[in-house]
N, C-alpha and C positions, 0 to 999 in steps of 0.2 A: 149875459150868462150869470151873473152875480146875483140880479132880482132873481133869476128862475132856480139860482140855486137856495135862498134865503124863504121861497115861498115854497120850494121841494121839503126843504129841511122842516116845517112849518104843516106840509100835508103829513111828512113820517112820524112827527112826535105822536097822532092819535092813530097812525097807522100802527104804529109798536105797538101799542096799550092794547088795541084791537084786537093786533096779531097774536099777541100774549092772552089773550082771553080764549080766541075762538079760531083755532088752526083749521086752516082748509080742510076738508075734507077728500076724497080719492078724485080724481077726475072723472065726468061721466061717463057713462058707456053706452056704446049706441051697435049696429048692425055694420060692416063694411058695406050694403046696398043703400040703404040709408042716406050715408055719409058719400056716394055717388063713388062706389069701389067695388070691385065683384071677389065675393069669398074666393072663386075659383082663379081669380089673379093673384089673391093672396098666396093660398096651397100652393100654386106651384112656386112664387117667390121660396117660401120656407121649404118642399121639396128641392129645388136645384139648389138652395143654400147646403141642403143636407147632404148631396151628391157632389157640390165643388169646394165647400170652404171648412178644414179643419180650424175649430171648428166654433159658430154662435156659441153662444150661452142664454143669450134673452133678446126679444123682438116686439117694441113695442111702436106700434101705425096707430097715431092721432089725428083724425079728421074730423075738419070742423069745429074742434074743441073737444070731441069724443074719443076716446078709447076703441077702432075697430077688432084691434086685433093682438093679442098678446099671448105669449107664450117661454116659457123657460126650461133648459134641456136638462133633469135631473143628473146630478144632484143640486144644480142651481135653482132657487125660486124666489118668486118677488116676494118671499119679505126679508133675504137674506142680502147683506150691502156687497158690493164688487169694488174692485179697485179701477177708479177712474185714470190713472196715468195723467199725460197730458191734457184732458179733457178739462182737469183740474184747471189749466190755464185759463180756460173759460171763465170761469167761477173769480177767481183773484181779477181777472179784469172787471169783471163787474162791481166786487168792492173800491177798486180803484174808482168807476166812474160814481159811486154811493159816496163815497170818500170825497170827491171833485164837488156832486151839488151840494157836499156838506160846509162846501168851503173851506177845504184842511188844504188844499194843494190843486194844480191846473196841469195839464201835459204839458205845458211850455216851461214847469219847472225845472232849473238844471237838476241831476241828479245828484250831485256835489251838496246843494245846499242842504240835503236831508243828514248829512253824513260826514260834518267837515271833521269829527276827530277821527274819521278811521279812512280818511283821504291820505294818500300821499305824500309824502313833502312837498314835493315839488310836481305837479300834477300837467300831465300835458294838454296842448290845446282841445285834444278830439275829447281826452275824458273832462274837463271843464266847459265844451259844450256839447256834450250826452244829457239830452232831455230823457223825460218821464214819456212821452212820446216818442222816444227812441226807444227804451225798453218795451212799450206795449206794438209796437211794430217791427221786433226784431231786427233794426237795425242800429245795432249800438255801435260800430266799427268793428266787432273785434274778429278776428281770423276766428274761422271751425277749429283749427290745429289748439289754438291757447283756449279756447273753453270745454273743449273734449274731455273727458275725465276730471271733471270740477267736481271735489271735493265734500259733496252733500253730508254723508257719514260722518265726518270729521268735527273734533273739536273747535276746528279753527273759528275764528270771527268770518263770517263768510261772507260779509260785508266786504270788511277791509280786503278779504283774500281779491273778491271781485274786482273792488278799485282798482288794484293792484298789475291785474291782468294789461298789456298792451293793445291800443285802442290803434290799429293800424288806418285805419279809414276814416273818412267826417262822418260823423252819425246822421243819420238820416237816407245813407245814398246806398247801402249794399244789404243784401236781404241774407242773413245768415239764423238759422232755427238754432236758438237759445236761449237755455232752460234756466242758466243762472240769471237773465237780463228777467225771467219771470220770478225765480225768488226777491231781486230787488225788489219789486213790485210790491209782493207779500213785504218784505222789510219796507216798506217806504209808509205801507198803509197802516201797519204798527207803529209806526215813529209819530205819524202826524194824527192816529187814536190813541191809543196805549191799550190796541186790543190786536190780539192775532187777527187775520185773513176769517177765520173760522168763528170766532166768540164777532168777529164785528158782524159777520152775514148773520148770526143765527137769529134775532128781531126783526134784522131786516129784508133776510132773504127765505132763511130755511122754516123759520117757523111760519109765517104768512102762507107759503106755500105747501105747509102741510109736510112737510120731507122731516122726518123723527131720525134721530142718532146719526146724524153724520160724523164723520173723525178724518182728521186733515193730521199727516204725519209733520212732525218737526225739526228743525235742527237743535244742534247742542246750544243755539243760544235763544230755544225755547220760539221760534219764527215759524211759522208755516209754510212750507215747503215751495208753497207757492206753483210752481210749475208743476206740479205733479202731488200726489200723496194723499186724496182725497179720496173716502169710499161713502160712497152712496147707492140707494136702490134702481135699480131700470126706473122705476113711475118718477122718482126723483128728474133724470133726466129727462124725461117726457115734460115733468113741468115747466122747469128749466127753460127747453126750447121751447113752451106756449108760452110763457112769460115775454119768451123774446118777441115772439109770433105778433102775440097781442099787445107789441111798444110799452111792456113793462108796466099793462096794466092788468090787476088780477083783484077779481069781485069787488072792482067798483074801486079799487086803491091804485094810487102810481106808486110801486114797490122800488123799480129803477126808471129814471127818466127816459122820455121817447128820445132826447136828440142827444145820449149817452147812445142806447141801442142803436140808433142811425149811425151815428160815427162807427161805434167799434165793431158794428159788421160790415160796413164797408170798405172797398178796396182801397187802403191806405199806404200799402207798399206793393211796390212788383217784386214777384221773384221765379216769372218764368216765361215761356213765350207761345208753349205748346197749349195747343186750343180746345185737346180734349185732355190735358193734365189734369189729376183731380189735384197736385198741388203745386199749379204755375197759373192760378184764375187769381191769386194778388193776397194780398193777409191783410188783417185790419187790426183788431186789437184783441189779440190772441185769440182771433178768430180765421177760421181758412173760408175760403171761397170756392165754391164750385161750379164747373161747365158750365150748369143749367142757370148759373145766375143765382141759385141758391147759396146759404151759408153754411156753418158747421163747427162746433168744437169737436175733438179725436183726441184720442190717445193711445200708447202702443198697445198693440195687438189685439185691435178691433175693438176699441171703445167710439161709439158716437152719440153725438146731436146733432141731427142733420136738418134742417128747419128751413120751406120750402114754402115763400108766403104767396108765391104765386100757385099755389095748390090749396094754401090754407092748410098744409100739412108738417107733421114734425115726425119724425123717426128716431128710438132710442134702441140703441144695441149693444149690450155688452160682449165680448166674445177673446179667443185666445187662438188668432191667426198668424202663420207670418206674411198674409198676403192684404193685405187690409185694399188694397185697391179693390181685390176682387169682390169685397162686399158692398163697394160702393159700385161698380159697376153691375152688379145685381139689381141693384134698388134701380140704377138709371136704367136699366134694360126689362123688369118687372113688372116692380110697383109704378115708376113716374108715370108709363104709358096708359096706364089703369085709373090714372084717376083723371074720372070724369066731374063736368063743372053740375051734369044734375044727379038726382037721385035715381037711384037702379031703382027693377022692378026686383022684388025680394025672390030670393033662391031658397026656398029651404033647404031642398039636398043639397047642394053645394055650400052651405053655411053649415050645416052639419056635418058635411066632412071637412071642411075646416076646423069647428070645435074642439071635433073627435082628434084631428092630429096635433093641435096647441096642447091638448089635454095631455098626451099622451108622448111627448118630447123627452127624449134623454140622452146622454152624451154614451156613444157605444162604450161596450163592457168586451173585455177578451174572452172571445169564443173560444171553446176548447171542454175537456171531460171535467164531470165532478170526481174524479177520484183516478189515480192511475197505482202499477202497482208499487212505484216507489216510493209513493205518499203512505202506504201502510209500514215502509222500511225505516221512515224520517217522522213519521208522527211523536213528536212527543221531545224529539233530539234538539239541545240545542249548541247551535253553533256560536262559536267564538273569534272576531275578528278584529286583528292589529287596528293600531291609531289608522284613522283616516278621516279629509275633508267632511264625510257623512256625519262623523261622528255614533256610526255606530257599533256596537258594542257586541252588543250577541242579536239570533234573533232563533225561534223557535215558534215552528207550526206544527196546528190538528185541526181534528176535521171541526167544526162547530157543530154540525144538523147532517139531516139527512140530504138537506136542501143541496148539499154539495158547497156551503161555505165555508171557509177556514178561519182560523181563530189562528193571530199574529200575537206573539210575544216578543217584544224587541227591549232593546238595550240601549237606549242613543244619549248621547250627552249626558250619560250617569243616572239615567232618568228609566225606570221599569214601565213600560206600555202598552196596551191591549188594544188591540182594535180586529174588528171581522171584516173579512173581504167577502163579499154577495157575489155568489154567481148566478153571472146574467140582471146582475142590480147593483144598487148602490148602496151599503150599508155606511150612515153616517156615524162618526167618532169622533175621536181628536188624538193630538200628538202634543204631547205638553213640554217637549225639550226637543231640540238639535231644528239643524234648518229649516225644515218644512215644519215647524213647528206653528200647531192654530188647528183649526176644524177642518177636517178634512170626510171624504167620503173615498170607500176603497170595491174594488169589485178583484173580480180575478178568475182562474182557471187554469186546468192542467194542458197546454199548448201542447206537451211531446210527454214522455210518460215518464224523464226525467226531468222536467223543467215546468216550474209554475211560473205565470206571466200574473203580476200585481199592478193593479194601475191604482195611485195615489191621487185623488182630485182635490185641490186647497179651492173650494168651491166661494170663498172670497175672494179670491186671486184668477187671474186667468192659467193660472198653471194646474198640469196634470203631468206629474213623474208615472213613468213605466216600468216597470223593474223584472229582469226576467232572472227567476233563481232557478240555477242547476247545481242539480246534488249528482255527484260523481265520487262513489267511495266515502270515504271521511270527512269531505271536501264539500264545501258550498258555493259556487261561484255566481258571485252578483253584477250585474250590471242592468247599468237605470241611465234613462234619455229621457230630457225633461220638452215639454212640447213646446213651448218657445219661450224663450230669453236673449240676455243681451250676453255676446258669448259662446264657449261652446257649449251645445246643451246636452252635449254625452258625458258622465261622470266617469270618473276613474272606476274599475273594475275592482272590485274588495272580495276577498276569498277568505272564508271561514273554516274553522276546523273543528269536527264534532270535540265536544269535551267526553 
């Protein structure tokens, strides 16, 4: 393992300089009949997607090393980044095993040795022998109960905090999903580089591969997040899984080693026993396994990389569910049966109504009137409302167009804001204070003829707030339900008072 990592480290040095001259270009594009897949099995994947699962954001089908089929539901589009979640975990194991042939460290390192001044005094048996290996396979010892609400946000040393935690079990023997045992990870690869998770991939993973402005979120002591906090574009993950696809070789370069990928997708831990579980098929190194024998990085609510070498295929999906099985059992009930080992005879009408519907993808808008008669009573009034969670302040609407969209005037976090809601579309803006504060796209419509329904899409994020405002007299009553989080996703109800 030594020579292969000494002659690895030896292919990368003119692999950087390369990579740094001359960035991949987009991945090809070729036909779904082509690539031995029928448009008309596609359509209906993305129709019954659109009919059960609140809801995709992006869908990208790689066969063969092509591109058959892609699509993004506005106001989402591929050139705009989404938040990976978990998925992220992927990504930080991979620098682990970049890290390993570089010769910085081995999975059979204790975790202690990375870290003896912010160790314990007195440190117990299970957390002194907690491998590097036990983190990248979830089984560190420690209870669900003591890493529950571990403390990301916070100032603390998150290191030490981790240490600190009670390792109830010998590591290695109980399969518990744990997000902090993946920040070590990111801390471990920074300790033994002197580079975050993110500046150490960008030579050696994100540039090579062509993937522009990635941003990995951090803690207060400046680490990457490691488990989570990554935004990248759909094609990004599409390359991602052909990298893996293709044992980590891209345009003639070994970017990550083949018997790195062999390991950390394969079943390294159990942690279930049901046979069509999409997640009791075993975990490897913060990677999941599936039914079919396939692999997969995920993250909450419908982020994937699903990479199927017995197909020769890869699947990238962003999306904002709370049902994430159901997407994968889509694909297992759709796509998998669709792919055939030769090439179709070419469909044109069925490739063109394929097109036409990728083309023409968008995330629904609130049905309802462009105008009703208490919007000519309230145009122009603005309402004023006490401290609250929102952080908002005042808010006032009128009509913008004839088109029937409005024009928002808000207050939030001390900060004056504009933005127009499209009806029956999505008009893009931003909000530059209070929590959904980033780029956002807004639509909207008069639902009852007191009440306008505003949907808020943070089209980086898998989130889309709802807000339905009813004006009753002097009064403005608010209330907004966000489409998934972790929590409740109904906010407190805020009532406004015209000035």
């Amino acid at each position: 393992m030594k020579i292969f990592s000494v002659l690895f480290s030896l292919v990368c040095v003119g692999a950087l300089v390369r990579a740094a001259e001359t960035p991949s270009p987009k991945l090809p594009r070729g036909t779904p009949e082509a690539q031995g897949i029928s448009s008309a099995a596609i359509l209906d994947f993305i129709n019954a997607a659109e009919g059960k699962i609140d809801a995709l954001h992006s869908f990208m089908l790689v066969r063969h090393g092509r591109v058959v089929a892609e699509g993004w539901w506005a106001p989402y589009a591929a050139d705009e980044p989404h938040m990976m979640f978990s998925l992220s975990k992927s990504f930080t194991s991979t620098a682990v095993g970049l890290a390993i042939a570089d010769g910085k460290l081995s999975v059979d390192d204790p975790v202690l040795k990375f870290f003896p001044e912010d160790a314990p005094a007195e440190p117990g048996k299970n957390l002194q022998a907690m491998r590097v290996r036990d983190l990248l396979t979830m089984s560190t010892g420690h209870h669900e109960e003591d890493i529950k609400g571990f403390p990301f946000s916070s100032q603390e040393n998150l290191v030490k905090k981790f240490l600190a935690l009670p390792v109830a079990h010998k590591p290695g023997t109980l399969f518990v999903y744990n997000t902090p045992a993946s920040y070590m990870l990111s801390a471990i690869v920074q300790k033994v580089t002197g580079q975050t998770v993110l500046d150490y991939l960008r030579p050696r993973l994100f540039a090579p591969l062509g993937i522009a402005d990635p941003t990995w979120e951090t803690s207060a002591q400046g680490i990457s997040l490691g488990g989570f906090g990554l935004s990248i574009r759909t094609e990004a993950i599409a390359k991602f899984g052909q990298l893996y696809l293709q044992k980590g070789e891209w345009h003639g370069q070994q970017l990550v080693p083949a018997e790195w990928i062999a390991e950390a997708t394969a079943r390294q831990m159990s942690n279930g026993s049901d046979p069509a579980g999409n997640w009791d098929q075993g975990y490897g190194y913060q990677f999941w396994r599936c039914p079919q024998g396939f692999y997969r990085g995920d993250g909450a609510f419908g982020q994937f990389c699903i990479v199927m070498p017995q197909y020769d295929a890869v699947i990238a999906i962003t999306s904002g569910t709370k049902d994430m099985a159901s997407v994968m059992n889509l694909i297992w009930e759709r796509i998998v049966p669709a792919l055939q080992d030769a090439a179709l005879p070419e469909d044109a009408v069925a490739h063109e109504k394929l097109a036409a519907k990728l083309a023409s993808l968008v995330l629904p808008t609130p049905s309802g009137a462009a105008d009703s008669a208490v919007a000519k009573t309230v145009a122009g009034r603005r309402y004023v409302f006490p401290g609250n969670p929102q952080a908002i302040e005042s808010i006032s609407l009128d009509v913008a167009n004839a088109g029937g969209d409005v024009s928002f005037t808000a207050k939030i976090a001390g900060v004056e804001q504009h933005i127009i809601a499209g009806r029956g579309a999505w008009r893009k803006g931003a909000l530059a204070a209070g929590p959904d504060a980033g780029p956002i796209a807004a639509s909207g419509a008069w639902t009852a003829d007191d009440t306008y329904t505003l949907r808020l899409c943070r089209y980086r994020t898998p989130f889309v707030i709802t807000y339905q405002l009813r004006f009753a007299g002097e009064q403005l009553f608010v209330d907004s339900e966000q489409n998934v989080g972790n929590g409740d996703l109904k906010r407190a109800q805020i009532i406004g008072k015209s000035e």
